[in-house]
Each structure stands twice: as C-alpha cells, then as structure tokens.
N, C-alpha and C positions, 0 to 999 in steps of 0.2 A: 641451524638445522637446514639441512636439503629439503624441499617441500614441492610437490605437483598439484596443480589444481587443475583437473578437468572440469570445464566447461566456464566460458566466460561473458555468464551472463550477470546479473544485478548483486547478485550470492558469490560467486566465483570470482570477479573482480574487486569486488569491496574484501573478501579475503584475504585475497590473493597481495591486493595492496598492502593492509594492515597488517599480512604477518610478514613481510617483507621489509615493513617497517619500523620490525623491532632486531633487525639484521637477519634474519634466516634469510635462504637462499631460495627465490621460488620464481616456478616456471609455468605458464598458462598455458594450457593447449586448448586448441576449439578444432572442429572441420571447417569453420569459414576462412576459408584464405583468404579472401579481403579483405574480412575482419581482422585476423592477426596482423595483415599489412599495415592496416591503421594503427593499429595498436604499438606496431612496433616503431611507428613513425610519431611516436607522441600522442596521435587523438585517441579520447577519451569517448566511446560510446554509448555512455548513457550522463546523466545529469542525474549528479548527490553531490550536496555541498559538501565543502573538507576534501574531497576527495581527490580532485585534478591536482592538488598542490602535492601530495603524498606519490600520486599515480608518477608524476616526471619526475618529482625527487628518484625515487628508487631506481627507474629507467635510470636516469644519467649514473646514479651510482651501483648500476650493474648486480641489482639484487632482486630486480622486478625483469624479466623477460616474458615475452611469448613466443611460441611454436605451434607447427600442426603437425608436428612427428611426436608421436603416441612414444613412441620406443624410447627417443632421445631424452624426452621428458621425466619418464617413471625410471630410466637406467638407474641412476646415482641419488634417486630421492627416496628417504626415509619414511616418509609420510605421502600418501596420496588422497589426498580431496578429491571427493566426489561431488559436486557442483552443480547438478545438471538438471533438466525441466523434469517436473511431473503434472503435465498440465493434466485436466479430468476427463475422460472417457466419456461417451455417450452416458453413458451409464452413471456418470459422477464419481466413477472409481479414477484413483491414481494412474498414470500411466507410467509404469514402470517399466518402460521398453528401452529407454536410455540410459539409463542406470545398469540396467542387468546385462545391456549391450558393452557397455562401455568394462564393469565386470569381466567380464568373459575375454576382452579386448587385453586387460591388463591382467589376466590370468596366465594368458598363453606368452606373455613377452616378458614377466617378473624373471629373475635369475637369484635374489636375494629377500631374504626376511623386510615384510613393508607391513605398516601399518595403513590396513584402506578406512577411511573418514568418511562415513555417509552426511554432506551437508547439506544435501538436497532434504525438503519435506517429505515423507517418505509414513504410508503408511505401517500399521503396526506387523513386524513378521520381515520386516524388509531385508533388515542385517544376519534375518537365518536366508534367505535365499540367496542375499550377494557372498556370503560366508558357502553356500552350496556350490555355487560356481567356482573358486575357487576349490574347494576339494575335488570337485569332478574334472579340472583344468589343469591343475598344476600337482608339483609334491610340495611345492616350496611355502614353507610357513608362512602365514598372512594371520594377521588379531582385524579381523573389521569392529568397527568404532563408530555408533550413532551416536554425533552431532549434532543437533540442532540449534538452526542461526534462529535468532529474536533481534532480528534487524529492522527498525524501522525507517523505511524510507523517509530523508530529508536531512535525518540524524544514526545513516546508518554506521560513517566513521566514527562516532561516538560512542555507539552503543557496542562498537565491536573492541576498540580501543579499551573502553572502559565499559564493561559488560557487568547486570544487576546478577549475572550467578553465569558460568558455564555450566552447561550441562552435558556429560558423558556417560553415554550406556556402553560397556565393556565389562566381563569380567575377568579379562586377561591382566595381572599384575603388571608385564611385562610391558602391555599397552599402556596402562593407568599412570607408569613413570615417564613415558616416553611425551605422553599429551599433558601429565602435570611441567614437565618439563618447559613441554611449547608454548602451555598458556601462563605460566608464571608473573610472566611482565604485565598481562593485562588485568589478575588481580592482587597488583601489588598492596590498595586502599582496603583489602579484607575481605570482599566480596566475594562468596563461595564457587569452589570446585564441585559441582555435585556431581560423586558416582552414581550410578544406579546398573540396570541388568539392560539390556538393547529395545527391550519391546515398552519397559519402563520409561526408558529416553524417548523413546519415538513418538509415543501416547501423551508424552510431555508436550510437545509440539502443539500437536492438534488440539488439545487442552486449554492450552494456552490462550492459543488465537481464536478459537469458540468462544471460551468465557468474555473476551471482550469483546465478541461478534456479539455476543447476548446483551452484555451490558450496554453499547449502545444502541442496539434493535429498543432495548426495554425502556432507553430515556427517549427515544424516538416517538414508544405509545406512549408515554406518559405526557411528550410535548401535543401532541393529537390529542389526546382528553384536554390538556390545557384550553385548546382553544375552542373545547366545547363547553367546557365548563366554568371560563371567564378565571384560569387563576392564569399565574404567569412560572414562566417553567423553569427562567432565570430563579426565582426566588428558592422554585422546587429543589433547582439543581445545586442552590448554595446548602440547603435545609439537610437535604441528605450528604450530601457530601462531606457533610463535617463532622459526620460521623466514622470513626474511626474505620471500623469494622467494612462501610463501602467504599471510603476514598472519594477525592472529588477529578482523579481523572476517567477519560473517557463517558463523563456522565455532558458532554454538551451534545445536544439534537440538534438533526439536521437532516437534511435527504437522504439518507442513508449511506452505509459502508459497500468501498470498490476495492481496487487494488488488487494486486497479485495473489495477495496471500488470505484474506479473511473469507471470499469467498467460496475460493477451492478448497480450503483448509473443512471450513465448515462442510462443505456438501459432500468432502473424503470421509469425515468423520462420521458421519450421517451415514453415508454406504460400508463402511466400516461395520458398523453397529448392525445393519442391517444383516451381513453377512453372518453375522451370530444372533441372529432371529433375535435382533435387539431392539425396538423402535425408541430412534431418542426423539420422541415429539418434542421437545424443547426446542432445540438444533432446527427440526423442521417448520418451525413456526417462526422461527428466527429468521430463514429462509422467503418465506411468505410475506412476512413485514418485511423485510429489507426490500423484496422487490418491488410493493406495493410503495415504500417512501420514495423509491426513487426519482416518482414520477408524480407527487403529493405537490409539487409547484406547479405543474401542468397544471393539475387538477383548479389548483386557485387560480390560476392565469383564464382559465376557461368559464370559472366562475363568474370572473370580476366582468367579461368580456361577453356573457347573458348564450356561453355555448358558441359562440361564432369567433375564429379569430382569423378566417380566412382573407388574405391581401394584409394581415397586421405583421408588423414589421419587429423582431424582439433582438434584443440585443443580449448577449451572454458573458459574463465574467468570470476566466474561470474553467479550465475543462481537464484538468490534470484531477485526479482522484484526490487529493490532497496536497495540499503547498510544498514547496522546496525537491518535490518533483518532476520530472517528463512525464508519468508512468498515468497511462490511461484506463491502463485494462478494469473492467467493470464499471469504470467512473460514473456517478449519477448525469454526468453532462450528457454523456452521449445519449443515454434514453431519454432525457429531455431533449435535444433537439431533434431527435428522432420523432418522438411524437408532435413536435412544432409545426413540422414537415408535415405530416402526414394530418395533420388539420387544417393544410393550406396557406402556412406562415411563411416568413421570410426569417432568416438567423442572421446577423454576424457575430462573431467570436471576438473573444482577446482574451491569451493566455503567456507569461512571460514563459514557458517553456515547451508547453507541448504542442504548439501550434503544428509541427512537421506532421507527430504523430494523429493528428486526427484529418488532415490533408488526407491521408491515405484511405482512410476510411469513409470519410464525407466528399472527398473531392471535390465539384464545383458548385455542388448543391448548396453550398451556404460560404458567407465572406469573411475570408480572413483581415482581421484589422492590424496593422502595427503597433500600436498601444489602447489603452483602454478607454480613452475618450473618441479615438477614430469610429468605436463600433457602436458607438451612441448616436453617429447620428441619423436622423429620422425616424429613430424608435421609438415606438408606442409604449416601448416599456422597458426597465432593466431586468433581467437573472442574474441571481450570483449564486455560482455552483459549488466554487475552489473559497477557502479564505485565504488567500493572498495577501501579505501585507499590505503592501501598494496598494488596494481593494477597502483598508481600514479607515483612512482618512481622504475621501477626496474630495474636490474641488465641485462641489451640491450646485452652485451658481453655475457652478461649467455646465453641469449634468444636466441640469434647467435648462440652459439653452441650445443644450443638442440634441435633446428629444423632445417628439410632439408634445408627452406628457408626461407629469412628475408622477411617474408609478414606479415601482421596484417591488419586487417581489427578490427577498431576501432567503435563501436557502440557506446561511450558515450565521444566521444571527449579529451581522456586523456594526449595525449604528444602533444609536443609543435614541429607544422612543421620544423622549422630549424634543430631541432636537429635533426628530423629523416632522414632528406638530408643529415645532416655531418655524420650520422652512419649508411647511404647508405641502409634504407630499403626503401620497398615497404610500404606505408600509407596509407591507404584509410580509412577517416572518414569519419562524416557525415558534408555534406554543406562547407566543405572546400575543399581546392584545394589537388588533388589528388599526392600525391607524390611517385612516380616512382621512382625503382632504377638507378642513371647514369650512363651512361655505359664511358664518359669520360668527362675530365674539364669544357668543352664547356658545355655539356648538366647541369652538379650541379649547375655554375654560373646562366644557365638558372634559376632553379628552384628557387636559390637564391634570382635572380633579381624581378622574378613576386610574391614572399612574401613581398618584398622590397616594 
C-alpha cells in the first residue's frame, strides 16, 4: 500500500518505519526542513531501541522516504496518517490546532478517495470534526479512521510490530477492509482487530493510559503508608499481584509517572469530563499524588540532612522519564533538581541518553558527567531517578570512594536491603524499610533481624 504520515515526531516515525517494514510504501512529511534533511540523510532523531536498524534498512531499500511537500506526499497515497502533537492548553484541554490545520491542508489538495487515520491522541468528538473539514473542503470522498497508538516508549517497535489488539473506530465498511487489509501482518499470532464507532476508539485511548496512571499513583500510596507503617511494599506488590484479577504489572512504586503520554492523556481526560459537568475525582487525585511523589525524595534528602542542604553537593542517576529512552518530558528528575537548586545544592547528572535533552533546559546550572561514576564525585549523596540497567549492579566499593558519604537515596527501588546492611550504607527507598548506617554488631544484627 501507498501510505502518508504527517508529522514526524516519536508516533509518526516509529510508524512510519514499521509499516514500511512490512513493504508498503510510505512517505513522512514534517514543516522542518532541517529535520527532513537529516532524516533523509540517514540520522535518526530520537532514541527507541529497534528502531535505527529498521529506519536505514527501509531508507536504502526505497520504502521509507521523507518530504516537506504536503501535495507530493498525500498525491498517490491511499491511506493518510495523522501523526501530530496535541500538547495540553492552559486550560489542560487538547490542542487540536495541528490536526485540524493539517485537515483542512489535505482537504483542499486530495484529488482522489483517501482514508485519513487519526493517530495522534485526540480527544473524544475529534474524527466528527476532522470528518467536518473535509465535507466543508472538498466533494471528494474521505472515511476518517480513529487510531490509537499504545506505544510504549523503549519497546515501541515492538509493540507496533506485534501489537496486544489494534484498535479502529470507523463505521465505514469500505474503510474497515482497507485497515484490516494494512494491519494483517501485524496480527498474524491472533491478537485482535477491534472495531468500534470513532468516539468509542478515541475514549479507548484516554482509558487506557488513566487506568494505569491510577494504578501506579495507587501503588505509589500504598508504598508511603509502607513506610509509615513498617510493612515492606516489595512484599505488598508480590501479594496482590498475584492475584489474577490486578496483575503484577505496573504495580512497582516510585517517584511518580512522566512522559509524554500519561500526563497529558490524564489531565485531557479530566477536562474532557469536565466539559460535561462530569467531575472525575479519581483522575484528579491521581493528578495530585503524582505531583506531590515526584518530589517525595527531596523531601527524604532534606529530612536526613535536619532541613538544610545548602553548599551539599548531590549526585543524580538517571533523568530520562524512564529507561531505554531520550524522552524527558514531565520526568521526576527534573523536579527533583529543580528543587535541589533552589535549596541551595549543587547537582551533577549522568544519563546514557538524555543528557543533550536537559542541557537545554538546565544549561550551566548543574554538571554534566560522562558516565556514572564521574558524577559521584564529591557527593554527599546519590539519587536515582531513571532504572537504568547499568544503574542495577554497580561497583558499591567505587561508590564508597567517590563520594564523601555512603548515602543513596533510591527513587526506583534498585538494590537488594541486605546487601546494603553488609556494605554499611545509608538506604533510603521507596516503601521499604529504611536502612541506616550501623554504628556497631548489635545494631547490623538488628537490621538483619527485622528484614528476616
């Protein structure tokens, strides 16, 4: 199939790749001219595993292009992906100004019958008004088609390759052959095609990424009561989880959820609801915990340190919103060294990927390290914000002798309490028990005993 994808951002490229990759023919259009130069020159502008190897393959074998001619792109393509930002409005609504822009763009220049693909996140009602513009634009027949991606960054060629259900809102028959058509190879293992009606698919979306905005807000208080109430949240999180009914993914605590997608998705949905005199207090309190965990290691930093950490020197692990990406947006790191700062601290960082992206934002005000023992040294302490593999086992004897003192303060639960008793640091994670240095026998067996 001929295939366009407007907009090539994280959604629009990881597409764009993967259905290029099962031989269709497909063309990326952006307005950054730079950007397409790069692109068409081989570099890859963003960071997701899987992905750079599939991105060249298709470039050299002339199935993956990019352009910035609107015309030249949607001429000869049967299908048009819609790709493109809906960051949130003052107001926490959608912004659908690029979308309905881009609409009206490929309205006035269709010549023949296209199917248009909303795969951008897109509030409920969206594919009656990009379906509006078209009728008020053109004669020429168009079926628009809500799509939504369930791409998880790190594993998002995977997920698109090998997808747990597509889902399409359409009731055009005509449209419904044309996308079972497209997506066929990717649920070859039995994994469902689900139809549904547009506003059905759309609500699917924000549903989605809610409920597991909720579920890990909810193991988040649950790991906070852990560590008021002496249990340990490890235990909690195996207990429930094995129960069928919740599952045991997304139930691990930690500083809270970033990224692109859980945030805005949530607080759309939230204003959504409102717009029909709906209040989803759930949603909204899931809102309020998340923001209040993201800064819940400050809070112990400042504890341990009797309120003052001014002239203390901390070291940070970690600033990508979660591993096996660049992608910062909302990330717990940034509000954490933002409030470091602004208590009179010193930061360096170390992140294997997203180091460019927070240069931009923090600029000189805190030091970027080359790897993760650089930014240890003279630290009064470690954070760890990201779980980064490399982050899971390291070199505790190195750690010891690059920082003033054996403190860490754990944000994503990565070493295992015993050891860090036997190799007499300071612990503090989330929802488990706090391990303190011993000062003699008596006190380690302690510590010992109540892990026991």
């Amino acid at each position: 199939m001929k295939i366009a994808v407007i907009g090539t951002g994280y959604v629009g490229l990881v597409t764009g790749t993967c259905l290029a990759e099962t031989g269709n023919d497909v063309i990326c259009v952006d307005i950054n001219v730079a950007k397409i130069e790069k692109m068409q020159n081989g570099f890859l502008p963003i960071y997701e595993p899987g992905l750079e190897l599939l991105f060249n393959r298709n470039i050299s074998q002339q199935r993956l292009t990019f352009t910035t001619d609107l015309a030249s792109a949607i001429e000869s393509a049967q299908i048009i992906f819609m790709a493109l930002p809906t960051p949130p409005g003052g107001d926490g609504a959608a912004d659908l100004s690029y979308i309905l822009g881009a609409a009206k763009d490929v309205a006035n220049l269709i010549t023949s019958y296209k199917v248009i693909v909303n795969k951008s996140t897109v509030p409920v009602g969206t594919a009656d008004k990009v379906k509006a513009i078209f009728e008020k634009h053109t004669n020429i027949e168009v079926d628009v088609v809500s799509n939504p991606e369930f791409l998880r960054e790190g594993v998002a060629v995977e997920d698109f390759m090998k997808p747990d259900r597509v889902v399409l809102g359409t009731r055009s028959e005509k449209a419904k052959k044309i996308m079972t058509e497209l997506y066929a190879p990717y649920v070859r293992q039995g994994n469902p095609i689900l139809f549904m009606d547009e506003k059905s698919s759309e609500l699917t979306k924000y549903a989605a990424n809610s409920f597991l905005a909720t579920k890990i807000t909810f193991m988040n208080e649950i790991a906070n009561l852990c560590e008021l109430v002496g249990a340990d949240v490890d235990s909690v999180r195996r207990g429930i989880g094995s129960d069928e009914r919740i599952g045991k993914r997304f139930l691990f605590p930690g500083i809270g959820y970033g990224g692109s997608c859980f945030p805005k998705d949530v607080q759309a949905l939230v204003k959504a609801a409102d717009e029909y005199v709906y209040d989803f207090e759930i949603l909204k309190s899931v809102m309020n915990v998340n923001e209040r965990q993201k800064t819940v290691m400050v809070n112990k930093v400042l504890k341990y340190y009797n309120g003052e950490i001014t002239g203390k020197h901390f070291a940070l692990w970690g600033l990508a919103f979660k591993p096996e990406t660049d992608d910062i947006r909302e990330a717990p790191a940034l509000y954490i060294i933002e409030a470091l700062l602004e208590k009179g601290a010193s930061v360096s960082v170390f992140d294997p990927e997203s180091i460019e992206n927070v240069k931009a934002i923090f600029g000189d005000r805190i030091v970027y390290a080359p790897d993760q023992y650089e930014a240890l040294q003279a630290a009064d302490a470690l954070l760890i914000a990201t779980e980064w593999s490399l982050f899971r086992n390291p070199d505790f004897n190195k750690i010891a002798s690059l920082m003033n003192e054996r403190v860490i303060f754990d944000g994503r639960n990565l070493f295992d309490l015993e050891k860090m008793i036997d190799l007499g640091y300071y612990y503090n994670s989330i929802g488990r028990q706090l391990i303190t240095r011993p000062k003699n026998t008596n006190q380690l067996q302690a510590q010992i005993n109540e892990l026991a």
